[in-house]
MDTraj code that builds the backbone (N, CA, C; nanometers):
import mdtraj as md
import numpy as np

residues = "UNK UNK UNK UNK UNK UNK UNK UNK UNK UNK UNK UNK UNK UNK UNK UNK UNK UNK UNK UNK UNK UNK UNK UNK UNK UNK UNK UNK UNK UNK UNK UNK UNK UNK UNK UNK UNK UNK UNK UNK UNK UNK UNK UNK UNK UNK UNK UNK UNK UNK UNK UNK UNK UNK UNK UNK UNK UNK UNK UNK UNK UNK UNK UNK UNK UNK UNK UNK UNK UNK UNK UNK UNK UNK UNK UNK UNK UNK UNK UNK UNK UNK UNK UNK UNK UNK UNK UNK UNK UNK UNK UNK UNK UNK UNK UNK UNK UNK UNK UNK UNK UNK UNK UNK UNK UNK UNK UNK UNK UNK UNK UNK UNK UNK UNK UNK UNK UNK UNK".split()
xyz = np.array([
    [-4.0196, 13.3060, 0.4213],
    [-4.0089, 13.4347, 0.4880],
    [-4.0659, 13.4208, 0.6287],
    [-4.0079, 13.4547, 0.7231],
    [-4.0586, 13.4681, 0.8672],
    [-4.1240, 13.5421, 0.9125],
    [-4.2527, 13.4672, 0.9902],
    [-4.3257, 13.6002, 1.0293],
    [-4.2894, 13.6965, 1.1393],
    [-4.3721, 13.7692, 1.2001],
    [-4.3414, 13.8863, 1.2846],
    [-4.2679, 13.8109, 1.4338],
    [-4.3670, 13.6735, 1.4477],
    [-4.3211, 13.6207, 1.6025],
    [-4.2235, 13.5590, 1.5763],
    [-4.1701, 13.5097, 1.4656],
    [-4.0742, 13.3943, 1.4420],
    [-3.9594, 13.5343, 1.4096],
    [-3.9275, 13.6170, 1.3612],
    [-3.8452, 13.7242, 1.3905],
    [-3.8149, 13.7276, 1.5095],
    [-3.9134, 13.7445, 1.6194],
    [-3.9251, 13.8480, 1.7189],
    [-3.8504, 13.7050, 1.8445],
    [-3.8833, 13.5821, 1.7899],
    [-3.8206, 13.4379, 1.8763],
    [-3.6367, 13.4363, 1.8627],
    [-3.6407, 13.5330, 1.7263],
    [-3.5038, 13.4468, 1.6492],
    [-3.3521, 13.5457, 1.7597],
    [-3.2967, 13.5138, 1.7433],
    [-3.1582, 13.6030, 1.8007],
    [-3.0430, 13.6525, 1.7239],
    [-2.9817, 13.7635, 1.7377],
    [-2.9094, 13.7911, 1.6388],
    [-2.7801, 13.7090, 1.6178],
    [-2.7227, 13.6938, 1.4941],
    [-2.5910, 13.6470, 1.4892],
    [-2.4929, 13.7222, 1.4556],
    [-2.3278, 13.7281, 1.4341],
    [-2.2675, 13.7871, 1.3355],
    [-2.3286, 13.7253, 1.2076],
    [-2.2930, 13.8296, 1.1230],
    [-2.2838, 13.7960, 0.9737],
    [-2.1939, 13.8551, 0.8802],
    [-2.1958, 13.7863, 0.7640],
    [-2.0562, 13.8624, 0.6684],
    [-2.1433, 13.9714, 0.6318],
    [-1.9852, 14.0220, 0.5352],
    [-2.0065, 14.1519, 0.4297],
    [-2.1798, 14.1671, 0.3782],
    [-2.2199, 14.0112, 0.3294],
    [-2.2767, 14.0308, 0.1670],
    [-2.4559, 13.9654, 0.2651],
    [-2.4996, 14.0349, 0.3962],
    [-2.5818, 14.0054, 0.4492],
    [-2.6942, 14.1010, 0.4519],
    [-2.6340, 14.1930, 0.3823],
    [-2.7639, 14.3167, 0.3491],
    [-2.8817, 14.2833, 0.2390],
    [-2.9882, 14.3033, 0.2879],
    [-3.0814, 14.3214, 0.2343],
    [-3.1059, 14.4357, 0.1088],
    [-3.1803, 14.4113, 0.0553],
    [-3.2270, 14.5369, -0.0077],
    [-3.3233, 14.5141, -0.1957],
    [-3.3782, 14.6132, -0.2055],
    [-3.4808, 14.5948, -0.2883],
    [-3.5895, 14.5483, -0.2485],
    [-3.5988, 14.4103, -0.3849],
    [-3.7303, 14.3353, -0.3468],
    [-3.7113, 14.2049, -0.2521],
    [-3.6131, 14.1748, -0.2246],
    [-3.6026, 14.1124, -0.1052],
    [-3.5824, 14.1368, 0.0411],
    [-3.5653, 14.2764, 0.0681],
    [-3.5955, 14.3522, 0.1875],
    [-3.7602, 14.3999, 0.1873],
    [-3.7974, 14.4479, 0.0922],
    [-3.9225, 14.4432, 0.0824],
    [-4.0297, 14.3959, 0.1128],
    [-3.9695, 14.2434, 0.0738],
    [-4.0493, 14.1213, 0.1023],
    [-4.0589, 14.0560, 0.2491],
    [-3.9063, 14.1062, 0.2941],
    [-3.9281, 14.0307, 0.4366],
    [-4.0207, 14.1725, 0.5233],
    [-3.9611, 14.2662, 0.5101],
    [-4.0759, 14.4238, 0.5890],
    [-4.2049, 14.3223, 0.5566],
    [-4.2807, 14.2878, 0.4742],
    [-4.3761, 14.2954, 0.4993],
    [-4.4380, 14.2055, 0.6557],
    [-4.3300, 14.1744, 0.7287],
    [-4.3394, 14.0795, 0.8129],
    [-4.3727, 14.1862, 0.9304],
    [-4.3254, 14.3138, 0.8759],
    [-4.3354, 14.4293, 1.0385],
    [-4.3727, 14.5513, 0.9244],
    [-4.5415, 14.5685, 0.9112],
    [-4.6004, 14.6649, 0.8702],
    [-4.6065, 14.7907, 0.9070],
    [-4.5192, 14.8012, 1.0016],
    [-4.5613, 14.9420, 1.0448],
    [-4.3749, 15.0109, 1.0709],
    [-4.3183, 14.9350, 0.9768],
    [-4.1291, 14.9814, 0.9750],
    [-4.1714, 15.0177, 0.8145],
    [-4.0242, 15.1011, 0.8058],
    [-4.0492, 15.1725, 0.6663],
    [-3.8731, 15.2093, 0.6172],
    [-3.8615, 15.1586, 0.5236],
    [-3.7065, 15.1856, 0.4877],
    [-3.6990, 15.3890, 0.4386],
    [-3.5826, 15.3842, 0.5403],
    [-3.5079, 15.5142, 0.5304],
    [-3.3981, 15.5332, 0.4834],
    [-3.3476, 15.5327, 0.4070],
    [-3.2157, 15.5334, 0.3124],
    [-3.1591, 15.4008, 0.3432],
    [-3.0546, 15.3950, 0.4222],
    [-2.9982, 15.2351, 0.4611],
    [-3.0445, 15.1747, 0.5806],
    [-3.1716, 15.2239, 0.5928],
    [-3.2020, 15.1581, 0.7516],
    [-3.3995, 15.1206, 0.7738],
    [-3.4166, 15.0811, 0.8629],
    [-3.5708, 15.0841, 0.8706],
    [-3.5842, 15.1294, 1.0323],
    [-3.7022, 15.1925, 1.0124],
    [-3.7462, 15.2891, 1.0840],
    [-3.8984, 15.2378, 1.1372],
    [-3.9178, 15.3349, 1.2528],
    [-4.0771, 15.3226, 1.3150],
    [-4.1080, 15.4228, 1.4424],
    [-4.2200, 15.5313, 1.4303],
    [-4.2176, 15.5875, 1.5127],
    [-4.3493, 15.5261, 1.6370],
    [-4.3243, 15.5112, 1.7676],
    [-4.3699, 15.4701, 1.8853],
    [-4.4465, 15.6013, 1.9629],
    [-4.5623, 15.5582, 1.9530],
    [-4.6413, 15.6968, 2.0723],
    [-4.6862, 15.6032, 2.1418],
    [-4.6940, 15.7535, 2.2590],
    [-4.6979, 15.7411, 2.4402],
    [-4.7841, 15.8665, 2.5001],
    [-4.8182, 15.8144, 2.5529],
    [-4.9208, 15.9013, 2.6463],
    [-4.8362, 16.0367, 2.7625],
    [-4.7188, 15.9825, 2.7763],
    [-4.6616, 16.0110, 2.8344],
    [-4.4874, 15.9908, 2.8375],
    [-4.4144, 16.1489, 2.8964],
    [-4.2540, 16.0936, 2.8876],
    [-4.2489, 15.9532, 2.9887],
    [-4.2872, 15.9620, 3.0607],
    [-4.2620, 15.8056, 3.1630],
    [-4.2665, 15.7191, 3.0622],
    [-4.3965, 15.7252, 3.0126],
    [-4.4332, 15.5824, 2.9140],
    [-4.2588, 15.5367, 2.8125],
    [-4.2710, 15.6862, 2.7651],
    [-4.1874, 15.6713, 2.6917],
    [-4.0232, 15.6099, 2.6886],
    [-4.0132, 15.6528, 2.7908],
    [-3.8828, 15.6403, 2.8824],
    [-3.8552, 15.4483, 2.9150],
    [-4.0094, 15.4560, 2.9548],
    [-3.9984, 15.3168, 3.0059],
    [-3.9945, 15.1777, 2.8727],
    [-4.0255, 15.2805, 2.7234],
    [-3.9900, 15.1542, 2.6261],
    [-3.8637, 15.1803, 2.5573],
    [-3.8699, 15.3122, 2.5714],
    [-3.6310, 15.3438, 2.5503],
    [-3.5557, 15.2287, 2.6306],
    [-3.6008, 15.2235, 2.7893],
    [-3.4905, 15.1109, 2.8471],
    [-3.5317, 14.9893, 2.8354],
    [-3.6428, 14.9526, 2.7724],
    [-3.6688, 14.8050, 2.7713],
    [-3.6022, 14.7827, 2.6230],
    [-3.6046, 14.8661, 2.5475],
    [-3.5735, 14.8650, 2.3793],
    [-3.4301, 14.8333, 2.4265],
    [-3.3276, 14.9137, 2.5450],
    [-3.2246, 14.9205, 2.5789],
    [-3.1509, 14.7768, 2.5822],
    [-3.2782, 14.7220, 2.6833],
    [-3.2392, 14.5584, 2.7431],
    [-3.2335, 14.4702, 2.6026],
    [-3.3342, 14.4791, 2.5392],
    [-3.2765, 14.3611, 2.4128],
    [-3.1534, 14.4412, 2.3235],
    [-3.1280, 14.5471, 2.3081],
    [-3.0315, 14.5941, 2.2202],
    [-2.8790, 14.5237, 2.2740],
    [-2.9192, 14.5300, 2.4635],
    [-2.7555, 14.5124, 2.5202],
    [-2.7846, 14.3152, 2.4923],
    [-2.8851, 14.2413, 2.5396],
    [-2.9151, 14.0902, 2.5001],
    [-2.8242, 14.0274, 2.3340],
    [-2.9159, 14.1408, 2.2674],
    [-2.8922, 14.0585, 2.0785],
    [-2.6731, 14.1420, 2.0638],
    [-2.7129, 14.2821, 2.1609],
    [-2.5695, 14.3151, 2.1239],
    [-2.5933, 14.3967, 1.9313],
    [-2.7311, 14.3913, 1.9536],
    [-2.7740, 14.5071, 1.8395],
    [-2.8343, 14.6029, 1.8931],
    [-2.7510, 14.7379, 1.8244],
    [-2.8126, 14.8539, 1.9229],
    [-2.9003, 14.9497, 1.7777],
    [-3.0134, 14.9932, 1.7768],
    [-3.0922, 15.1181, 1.7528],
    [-3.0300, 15.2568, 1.7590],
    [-3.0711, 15.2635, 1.6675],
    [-3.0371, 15.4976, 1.6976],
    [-3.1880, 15.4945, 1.7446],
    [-3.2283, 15.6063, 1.8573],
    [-3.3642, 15.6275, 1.8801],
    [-3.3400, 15.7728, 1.9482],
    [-3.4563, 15.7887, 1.8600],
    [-3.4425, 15.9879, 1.9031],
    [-3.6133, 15.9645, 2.0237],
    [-3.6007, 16.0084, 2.1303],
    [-3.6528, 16.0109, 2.1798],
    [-3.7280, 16.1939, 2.2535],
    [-3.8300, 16.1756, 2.2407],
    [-3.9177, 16.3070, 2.3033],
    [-4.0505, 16.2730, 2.3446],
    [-4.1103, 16.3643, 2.4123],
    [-4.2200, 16.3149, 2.5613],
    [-4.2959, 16.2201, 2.5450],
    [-4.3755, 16.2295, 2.4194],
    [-4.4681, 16.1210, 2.3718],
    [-4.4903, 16.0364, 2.2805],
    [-4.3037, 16.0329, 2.2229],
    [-4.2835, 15.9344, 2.1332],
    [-4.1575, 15.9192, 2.1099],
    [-4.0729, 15.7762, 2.0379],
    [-4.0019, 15.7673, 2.0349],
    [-3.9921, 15.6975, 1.9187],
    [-3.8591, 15.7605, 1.8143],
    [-3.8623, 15.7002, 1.7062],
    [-3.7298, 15.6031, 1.6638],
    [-3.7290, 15.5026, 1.6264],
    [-3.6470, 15.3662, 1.6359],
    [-3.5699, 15.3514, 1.4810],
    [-3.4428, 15.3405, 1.4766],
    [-3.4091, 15.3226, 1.3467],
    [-3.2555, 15.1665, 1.3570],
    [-3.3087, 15.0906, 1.2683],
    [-3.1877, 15.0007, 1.2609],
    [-3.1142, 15.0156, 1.1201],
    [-2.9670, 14.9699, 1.1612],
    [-2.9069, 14.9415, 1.0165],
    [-2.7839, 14.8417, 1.0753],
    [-2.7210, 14.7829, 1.0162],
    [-2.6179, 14.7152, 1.0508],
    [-2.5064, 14.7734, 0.9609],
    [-2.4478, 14.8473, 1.0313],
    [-2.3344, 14.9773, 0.9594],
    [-2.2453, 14.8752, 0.9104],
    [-2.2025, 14.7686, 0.9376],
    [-2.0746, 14.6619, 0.9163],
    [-2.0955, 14.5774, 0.7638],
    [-2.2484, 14.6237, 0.7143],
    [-2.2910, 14.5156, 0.6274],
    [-2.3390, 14.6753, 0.5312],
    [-2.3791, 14.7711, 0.5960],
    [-2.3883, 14.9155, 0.5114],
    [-2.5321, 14.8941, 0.4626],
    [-2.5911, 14.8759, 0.5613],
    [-2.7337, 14.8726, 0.5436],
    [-2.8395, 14.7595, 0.6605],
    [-2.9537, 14.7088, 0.5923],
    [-3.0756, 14.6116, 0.6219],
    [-3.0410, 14.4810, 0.6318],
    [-3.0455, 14.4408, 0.7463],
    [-2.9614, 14.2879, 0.7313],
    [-3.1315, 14.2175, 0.8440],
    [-3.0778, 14.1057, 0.8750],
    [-3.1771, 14.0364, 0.9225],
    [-3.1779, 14.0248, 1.1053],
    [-3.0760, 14.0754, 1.1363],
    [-3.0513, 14.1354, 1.2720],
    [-3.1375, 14.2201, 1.3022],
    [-3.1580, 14.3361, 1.1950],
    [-3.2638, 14.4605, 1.1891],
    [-3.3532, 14.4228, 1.2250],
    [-3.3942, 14.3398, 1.1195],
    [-3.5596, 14.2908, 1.1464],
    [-3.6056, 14.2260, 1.2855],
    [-3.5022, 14.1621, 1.2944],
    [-3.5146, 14.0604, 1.4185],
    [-3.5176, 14.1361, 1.5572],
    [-3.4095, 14.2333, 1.5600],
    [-3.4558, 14.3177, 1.6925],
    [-3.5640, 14.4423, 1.6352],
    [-3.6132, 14.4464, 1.5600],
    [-3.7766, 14.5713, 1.5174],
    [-3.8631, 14.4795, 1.5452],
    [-3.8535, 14.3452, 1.5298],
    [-3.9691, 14.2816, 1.5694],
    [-3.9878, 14.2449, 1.7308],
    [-3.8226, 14.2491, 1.7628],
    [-3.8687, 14.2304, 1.9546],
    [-3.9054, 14.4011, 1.9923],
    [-3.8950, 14.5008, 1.9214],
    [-3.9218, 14.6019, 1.9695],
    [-4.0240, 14.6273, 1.9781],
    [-4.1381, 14.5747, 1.8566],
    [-4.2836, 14.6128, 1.8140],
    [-4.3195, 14.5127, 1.9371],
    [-4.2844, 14.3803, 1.9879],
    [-4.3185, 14.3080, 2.1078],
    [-4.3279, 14.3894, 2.2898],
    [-4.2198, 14.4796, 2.2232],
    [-4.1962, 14.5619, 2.3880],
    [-4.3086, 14.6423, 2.3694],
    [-4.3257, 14.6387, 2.3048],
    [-4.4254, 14.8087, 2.2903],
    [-4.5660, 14.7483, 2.2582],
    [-4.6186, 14.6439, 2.1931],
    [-4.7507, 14.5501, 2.2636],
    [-4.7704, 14.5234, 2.3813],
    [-4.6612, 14.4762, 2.4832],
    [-4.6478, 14.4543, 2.6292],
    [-4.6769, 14.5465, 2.6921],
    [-4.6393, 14.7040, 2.6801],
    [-4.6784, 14.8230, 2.7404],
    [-4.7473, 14.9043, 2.7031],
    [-4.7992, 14.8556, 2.5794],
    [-4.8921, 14.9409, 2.5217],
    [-4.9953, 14.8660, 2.4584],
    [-5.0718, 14.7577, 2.5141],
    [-5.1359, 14.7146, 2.4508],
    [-5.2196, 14.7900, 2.3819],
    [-5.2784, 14.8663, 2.4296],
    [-5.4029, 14.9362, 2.3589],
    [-5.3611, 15.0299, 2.1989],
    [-5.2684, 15.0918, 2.2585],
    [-5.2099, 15.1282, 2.1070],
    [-5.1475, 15.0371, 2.0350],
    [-5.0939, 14.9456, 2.0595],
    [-5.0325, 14.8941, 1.9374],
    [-5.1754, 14.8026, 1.8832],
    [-5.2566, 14.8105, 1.9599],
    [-5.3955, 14.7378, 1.8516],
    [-5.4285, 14.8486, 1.7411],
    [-5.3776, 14.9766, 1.7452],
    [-5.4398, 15.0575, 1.6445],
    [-5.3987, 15.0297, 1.5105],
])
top = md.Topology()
chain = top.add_chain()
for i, resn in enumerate(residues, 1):
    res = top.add_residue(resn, chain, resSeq=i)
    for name in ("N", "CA", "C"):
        top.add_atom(name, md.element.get_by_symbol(name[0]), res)
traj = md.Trajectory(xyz[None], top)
């Protein structure tokens, strides 16, 4: 199982149909990004900010690796937080793309937030 940096190194690929995760083997790899949480077919994480700027400014960096891997996030965004959800609709759920861009996301958001993401 890969950890959080070796996720966060890896890049996305295509993958087939039968690349979804789920159960105890989605389970097992989350535990690699403690602070994502499965939401029906997807995993999730909400991001606080001190501020809409702050906020704004990890929407377009989240932006830049989404357009890089060519995996994009749903993210509902408001002043002092922003909340991040992946799924890979093509596979109908948790695939390893997910993980891989939640873990460069939890990286963007150490970079600009150091202090909170130590909490």
């Amino acid at each position: 199982m890969p950890d959080r940096a070796a996720l966060a190194a890896a890049h996305c690929r295509p993958l087939g149909a039968d690349a979804r995760l789920a159960g105890a083997k989605l389970a097992e790899r989350l535990r690699a990004l403690p602070q994502w949480h499965v939401q029906g077919e997807a995993i999730v994480r909400r991001y606080a900010f001190d501020d809409y700027h702050r906020t704004m400014a990890f929407v377009n960096a989240v932006a830049e690796v989404a357009h890089a891997e060519d995996h994009h996030p749903e993210m509902t965004v408001a002043y002092d937080h922003c909340t991040v959800l992946y799924s890979t609709h093509s596979a109908g759920g948790v695939t390893d793309n997910d993980l891989i861009c939640a873990a460069k996301a939890d990286a963007v958001y150490e970079h600009l937030e150091p202090a909170r993401a130590g909490r």
